[in-house]
N, C-alpha and C positions, 0 to 999 in steps of 0.2 A: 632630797633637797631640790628645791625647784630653783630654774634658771627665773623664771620670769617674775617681775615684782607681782607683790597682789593685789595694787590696783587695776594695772594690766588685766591680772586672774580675773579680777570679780567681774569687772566690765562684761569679760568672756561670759563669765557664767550666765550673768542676767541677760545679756543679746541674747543665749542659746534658748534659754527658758521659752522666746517667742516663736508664735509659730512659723513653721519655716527657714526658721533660722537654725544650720548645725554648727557646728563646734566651728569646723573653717570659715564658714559663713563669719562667725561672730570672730573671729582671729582676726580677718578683712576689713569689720565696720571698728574693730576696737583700733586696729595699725593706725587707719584712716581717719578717727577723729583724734589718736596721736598726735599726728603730722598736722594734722588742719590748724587754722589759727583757731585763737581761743574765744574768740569770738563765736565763729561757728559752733564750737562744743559747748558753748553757755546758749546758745539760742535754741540749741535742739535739747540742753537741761532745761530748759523754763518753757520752752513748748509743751515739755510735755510733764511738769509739775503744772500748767496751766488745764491740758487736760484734764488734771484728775480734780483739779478744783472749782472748773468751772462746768462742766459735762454734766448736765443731769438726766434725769428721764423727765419726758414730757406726761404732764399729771392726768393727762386726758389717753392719750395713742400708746403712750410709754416708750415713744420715739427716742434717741438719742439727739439731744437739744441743750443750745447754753442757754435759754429763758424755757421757761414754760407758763403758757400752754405755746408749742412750739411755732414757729413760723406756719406750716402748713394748716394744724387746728386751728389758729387764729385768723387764717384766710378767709373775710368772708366770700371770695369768691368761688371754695373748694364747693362742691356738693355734699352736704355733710349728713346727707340722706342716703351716699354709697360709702362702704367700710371696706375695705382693702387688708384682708388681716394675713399677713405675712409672719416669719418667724424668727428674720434677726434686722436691726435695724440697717445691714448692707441692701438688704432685699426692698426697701425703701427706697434707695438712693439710685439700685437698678430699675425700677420702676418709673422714677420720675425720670429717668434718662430717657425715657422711649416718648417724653413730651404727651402721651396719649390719654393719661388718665387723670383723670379734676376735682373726684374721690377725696378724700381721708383713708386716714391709717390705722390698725392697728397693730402692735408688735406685741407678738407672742413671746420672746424669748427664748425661743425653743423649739420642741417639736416631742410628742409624743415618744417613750425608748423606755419599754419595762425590761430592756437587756440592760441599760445604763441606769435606770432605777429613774428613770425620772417619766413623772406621771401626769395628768391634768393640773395639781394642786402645786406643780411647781411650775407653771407654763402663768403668762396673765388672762384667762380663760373666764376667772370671776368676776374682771375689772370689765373686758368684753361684754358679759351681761350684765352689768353696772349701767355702761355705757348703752343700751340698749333699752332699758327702764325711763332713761331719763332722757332720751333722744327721738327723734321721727328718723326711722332706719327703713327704707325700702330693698337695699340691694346690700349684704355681705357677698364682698367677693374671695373664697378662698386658695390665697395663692403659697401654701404650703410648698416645699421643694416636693418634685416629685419622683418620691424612692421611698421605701417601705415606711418611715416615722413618718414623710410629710400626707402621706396617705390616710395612715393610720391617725393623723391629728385633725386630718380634714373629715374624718367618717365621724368621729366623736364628735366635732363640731358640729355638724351637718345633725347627727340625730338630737345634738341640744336645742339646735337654732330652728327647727320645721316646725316644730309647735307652736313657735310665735309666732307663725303669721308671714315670718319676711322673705323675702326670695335668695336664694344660696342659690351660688353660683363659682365653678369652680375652671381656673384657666384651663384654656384646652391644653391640649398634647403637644403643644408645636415644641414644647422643652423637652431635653431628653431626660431618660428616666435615668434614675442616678446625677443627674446634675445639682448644681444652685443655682437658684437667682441669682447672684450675683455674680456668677462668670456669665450670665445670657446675654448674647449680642441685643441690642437696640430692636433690630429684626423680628428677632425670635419672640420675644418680649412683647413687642407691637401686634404681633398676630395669634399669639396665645390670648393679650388680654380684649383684643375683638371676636375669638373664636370661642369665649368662654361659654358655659353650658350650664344648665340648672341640674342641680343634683337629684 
């Protein structure tokens, strides 16, 4: 017989479900929106019932975006001659931090892992050469994480994209191996994407 009611429970369960969040973790944010007014616990319900209804992918980068084609694609003032293909859409939001780069995007979703079973055809790989048909593409830059998949997605790319013609080009080293994008300081970021290198 459980002490605790089970709305108490369920809250628990579902905060645990996220990542980074354990079971004490999710014990701590469920007490806390307890006690908070109710106010606050209806504004973080419909935050994020709004997320899920208003969040789509951008039709063109497949950026995470509430319009499409997103803020960035519809800049005319990006370069839309350099492609930036990263592989979740945090890796986007670290990039633009570094203020350095005037590019477009594009988001893979992913990253190469035939331990995890996931392959080219579940990655947006086809939408990239879509985008490439119907564009004037000078520079792919590919800035995969770099640790064995974001490696292994950037070599695949790399032998798709040389035949056409365009120049690949891959962040330098300034990242460490085994990181993400999106823990990279401003810094690091900034001198990987000026030290970059043609593959």
């Amino acid at each position: 017989m459980s002490v605790t009611a089970k709305p108490i429970t369920r809250v628990v369960d579902e905060l645990s479900r996220l990542p980074g969040i354990g079971p004490k973790t999710a014990q701590r944010l469920t007490y806390f929106l307890l006690r908070a007014p109710a106010e606050q616990a209806e504004a973080l319900a419909e935050a994020v019932l709004e997320l899920k209804r208003n969040v789509v992918l951008c039709e063109r980068c497949f950026n995470i975006t509430d319009r499409t084609p997103c803020e960035i694609c519809s800049n005319g003032e990006r370069e839309a001659s350099h492609i930036c293909v990263v592989e979740e859409p945090l890796d986007v939001v670290a990039i633009e931090r570094t203020g350095q780069y005037r590019g477009t995007y594009h988001v893979l979703h992913g990253a190469i892992s035939p331990i995890e079973g996931i392959g080219p055809d579940e990655l947006k790989i086809r939408e990239l050469l879509g985008r490439l048909q119907s564009a004037q593409v000078e520079e792919i830059i590919l800035a995969t994480n770099p640790n064995l998949e974001g490696d292994a997605t950037a070599m695949y790319l790399t032998r798709l994209l040389q035949p056409l013609g365009i120049t690949v080009t891959r962040l330098a080293r300034g990242l460490p191996v085994g990181g993400d994008l999106e823990y990279a300081d401003e810094i690091t970021l900034s001198n990987a994407l000026a030290g970059r290198s043609q593959i």
